[in-house]
C-alpha positions in Angstrom: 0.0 7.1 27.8 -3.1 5.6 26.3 -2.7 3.1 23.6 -5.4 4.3 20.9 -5.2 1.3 18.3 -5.7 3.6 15.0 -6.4 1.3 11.9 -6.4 1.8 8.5 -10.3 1.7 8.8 -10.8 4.2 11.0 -8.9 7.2 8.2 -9.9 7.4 4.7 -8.0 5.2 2.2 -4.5 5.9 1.7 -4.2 8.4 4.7 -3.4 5.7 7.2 0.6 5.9 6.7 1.4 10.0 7.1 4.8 12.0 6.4 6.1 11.2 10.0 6.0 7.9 8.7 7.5 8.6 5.5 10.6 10.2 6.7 11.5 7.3 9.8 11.0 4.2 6.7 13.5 6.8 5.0 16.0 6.9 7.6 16.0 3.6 8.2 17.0 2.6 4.5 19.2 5.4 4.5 21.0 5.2 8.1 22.3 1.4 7.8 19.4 0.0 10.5 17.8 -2.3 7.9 21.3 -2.4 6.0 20.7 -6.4 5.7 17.3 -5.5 3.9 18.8 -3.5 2.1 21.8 -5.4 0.6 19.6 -8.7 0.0 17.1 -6.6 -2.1 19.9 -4.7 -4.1 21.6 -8.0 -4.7 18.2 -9.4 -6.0 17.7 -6.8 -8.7 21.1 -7.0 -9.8 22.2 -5.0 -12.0 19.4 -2.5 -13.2 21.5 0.3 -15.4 18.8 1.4 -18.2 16.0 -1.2 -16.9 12.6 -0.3 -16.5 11.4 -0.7 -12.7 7.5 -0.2 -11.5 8.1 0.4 -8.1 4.4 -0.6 -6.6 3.0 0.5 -2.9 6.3 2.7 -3.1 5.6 4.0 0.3 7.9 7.0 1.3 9.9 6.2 -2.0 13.5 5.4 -0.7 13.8 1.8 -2.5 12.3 4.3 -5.7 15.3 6.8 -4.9 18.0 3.8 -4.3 16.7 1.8 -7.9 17.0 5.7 -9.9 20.4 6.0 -8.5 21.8 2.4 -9.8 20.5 3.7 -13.2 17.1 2.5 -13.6 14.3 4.1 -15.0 11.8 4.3 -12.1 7.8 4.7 -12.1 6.8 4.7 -8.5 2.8 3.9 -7.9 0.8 3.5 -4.7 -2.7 3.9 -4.1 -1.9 6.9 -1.2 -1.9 10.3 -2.4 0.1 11.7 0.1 2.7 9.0 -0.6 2.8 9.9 -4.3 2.8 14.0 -3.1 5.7 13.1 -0.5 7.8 11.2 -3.4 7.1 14.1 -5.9 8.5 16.3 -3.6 11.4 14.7 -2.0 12.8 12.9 -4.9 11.7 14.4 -8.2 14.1 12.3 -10.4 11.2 9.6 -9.9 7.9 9.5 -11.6 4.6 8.9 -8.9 1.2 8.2 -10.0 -1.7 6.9 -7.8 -2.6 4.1 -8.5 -3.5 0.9 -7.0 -2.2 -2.7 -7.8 -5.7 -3.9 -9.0 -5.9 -1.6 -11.6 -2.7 -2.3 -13.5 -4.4 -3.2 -16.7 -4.7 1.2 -16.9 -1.4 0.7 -17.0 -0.8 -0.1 -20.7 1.4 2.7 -21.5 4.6 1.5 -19.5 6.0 -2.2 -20.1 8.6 -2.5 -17.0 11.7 -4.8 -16.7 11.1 -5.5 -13.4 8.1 -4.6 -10.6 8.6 -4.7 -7.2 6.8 -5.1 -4.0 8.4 -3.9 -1.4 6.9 -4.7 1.9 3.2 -4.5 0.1 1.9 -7.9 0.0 1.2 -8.2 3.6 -0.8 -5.5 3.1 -3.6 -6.9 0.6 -6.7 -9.2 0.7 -6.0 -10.2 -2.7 -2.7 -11.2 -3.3 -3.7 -13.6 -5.8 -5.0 -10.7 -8.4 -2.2 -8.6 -7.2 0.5 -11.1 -8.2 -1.4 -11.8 -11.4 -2.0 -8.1 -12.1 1.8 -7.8 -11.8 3.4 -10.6 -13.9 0.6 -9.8 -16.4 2.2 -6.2 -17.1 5.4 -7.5 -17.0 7.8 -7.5 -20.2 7.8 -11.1 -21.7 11.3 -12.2 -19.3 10.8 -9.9 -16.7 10.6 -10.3 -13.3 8.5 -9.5 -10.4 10.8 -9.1 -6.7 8.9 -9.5 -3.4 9.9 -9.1 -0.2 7.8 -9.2 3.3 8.2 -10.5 6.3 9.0 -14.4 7.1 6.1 -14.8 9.1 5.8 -17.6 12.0 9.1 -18.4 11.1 11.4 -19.8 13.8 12.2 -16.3 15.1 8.3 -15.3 15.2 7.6 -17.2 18.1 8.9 -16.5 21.8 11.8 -19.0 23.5 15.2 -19.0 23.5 16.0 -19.6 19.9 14.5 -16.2 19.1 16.1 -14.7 22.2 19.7 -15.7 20.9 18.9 -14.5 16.9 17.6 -11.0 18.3 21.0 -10.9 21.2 23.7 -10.2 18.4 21.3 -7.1 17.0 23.1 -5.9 20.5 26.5 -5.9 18.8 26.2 -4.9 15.5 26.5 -1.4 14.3 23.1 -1.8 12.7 21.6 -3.5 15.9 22.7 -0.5 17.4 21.1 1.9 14.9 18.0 0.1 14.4 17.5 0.0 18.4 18.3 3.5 18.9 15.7 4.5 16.2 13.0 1.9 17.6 13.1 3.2 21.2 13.2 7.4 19.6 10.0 6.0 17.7 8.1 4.3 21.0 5.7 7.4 22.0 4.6 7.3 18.0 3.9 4.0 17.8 1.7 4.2 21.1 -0.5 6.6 19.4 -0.6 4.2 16.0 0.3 1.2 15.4 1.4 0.9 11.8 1.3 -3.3 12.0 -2.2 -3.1 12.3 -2.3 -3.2 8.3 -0.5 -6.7 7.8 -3.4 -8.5 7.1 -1.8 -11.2 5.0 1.3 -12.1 6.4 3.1 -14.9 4.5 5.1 -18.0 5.4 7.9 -18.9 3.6 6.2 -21.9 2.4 3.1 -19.6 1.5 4.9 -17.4 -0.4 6.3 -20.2 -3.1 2.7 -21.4 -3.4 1.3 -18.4 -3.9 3.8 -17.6 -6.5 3.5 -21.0 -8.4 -0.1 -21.2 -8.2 -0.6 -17.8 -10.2 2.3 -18.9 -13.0 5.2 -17.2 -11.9 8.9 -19.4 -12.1 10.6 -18.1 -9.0 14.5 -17.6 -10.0 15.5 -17.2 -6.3 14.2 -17.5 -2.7 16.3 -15.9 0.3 15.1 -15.9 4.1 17.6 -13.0 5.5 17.5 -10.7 9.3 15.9 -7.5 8.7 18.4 -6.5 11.0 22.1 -7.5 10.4 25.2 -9.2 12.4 28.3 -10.5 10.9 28.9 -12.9 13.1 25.5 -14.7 13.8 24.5 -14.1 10.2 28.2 -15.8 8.9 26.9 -19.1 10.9 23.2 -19.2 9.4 24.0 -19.4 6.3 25.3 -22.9 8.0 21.8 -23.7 8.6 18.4 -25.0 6.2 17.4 -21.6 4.4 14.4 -21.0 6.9 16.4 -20.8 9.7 18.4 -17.6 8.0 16.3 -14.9 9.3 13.0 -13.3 10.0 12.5 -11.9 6.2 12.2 -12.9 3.0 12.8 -11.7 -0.8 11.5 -13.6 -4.0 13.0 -13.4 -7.3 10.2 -14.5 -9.8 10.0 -14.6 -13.5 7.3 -14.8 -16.1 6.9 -17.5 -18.2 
């Protein structure tokens, strides 16, 4: 089959991630394949009973469903109108609006607890405003949770320490899930590739400067596996914090 390369410049704006999209980020929260993900993020926001939470590039809306079920108060935004039509319809105990993160000063009306960026900032040219923009509408005290890849981290580049980290996936339920659901998902990605849209992947390192440099006091700063296994992830947290896994989730609070 022929690999057509479709980019987010070659749709209009906001059409670029569809339904089919939508529905395998869904299953993937929901089945247990990015159960590590997951866990780290819920363990980030704590505990969120009768907080206010701006959920922003909500994508298919499964972290927005997850946050409304712990008891939070959830206002999803993204700047995709058919990811603010697919959340309206699928989960209608959250509020969508279209919006994009560089226009949260329209936002006046809603003072959250917390915001959250979900997989979103490896998607912007300006992450500088957007972080800004965030911790500006923020409740004095709030806090702001990130998460994105860990990019060229020690598992990004090819040899046998990557080999070994990715190995246990093999022998762990989610492993198992996560690589059942990649190879049902192969002919979709050959007709569009979805990665195509990081265009600001972050180290580690990257990610606390960023942070610092626009004000914000970061609370907490874990590296995890997208992808968990007991075992090998029991003997990482043996090992320096970058060397923990291929993600990464920020807890930052403004000042």
């Amino acid at each position: 089959m022929e690999h057509i390369n479709v980019s987010p410049k070659s749709e209009p704006v906001g059409r670029f991630y569809d339904y089919e999209y939508f529905i395998r980020l869904e299953y993937r929260v929901f089945s247990g394949a990015h159960g590590s993900r997951v866990r780290n993020i819920l363990e980030a926001l704590g505990d969120i009973t009768g907080k206010k939470v701006l959920d922003v590039g909500a994508g298919g809306g499964a972290f927005s469903k997850l946050m409304s079920e712990r008891g939070a108060s959830v206002y999803a935004i993204d700047y995709s109108p058919d990811t603010v039509r697919f959340i309206s319809e699928r989960f209608p105990e959250v509020q969508a609006k279209e919006l994009s993160i560089y226009d949260l000063n329209k936002f006046k009306e809603f003072k959250p607890d917390i915001i959250t960026l979900f997989d979103v900032i490896e998607h912007l040219a300006d992450q500088e405003s957007a972080v800004r923009n965030c911790l500006a509408l923020l409740k004095s005290g709030g806090r702001l949770i990130i998460s994105t890849d860990a990019y060229r981290g020690p598992y990004s580049s090819k040899g046998l320490i990557r080999r070994v980290f990715y190995a246990f996936e093999h022998i762990s339920k989610q492993g198992i899930i996560y690589r059942g659901l990649k190879r049902a998902e192969k002919r979709h990605r050959l007709k569009k590739n979805y990665h195509l849209s990081h265009i600001g992947e972050l180290t580690s390192e990257a990610l606390v400067d960023l942070v610092e440099h626009c004000g914000g006091k970061i609370v907490e700063h874990r590296i995890y596996p997208l992808v968990g296994s007991s075992l090998r992830d029991f003997v990482l947290q043996l090992f320096p914090k970058k060397y923990r896994g291929d993600h990464q989730c920020m807890i930052v609070e403004k000042v």
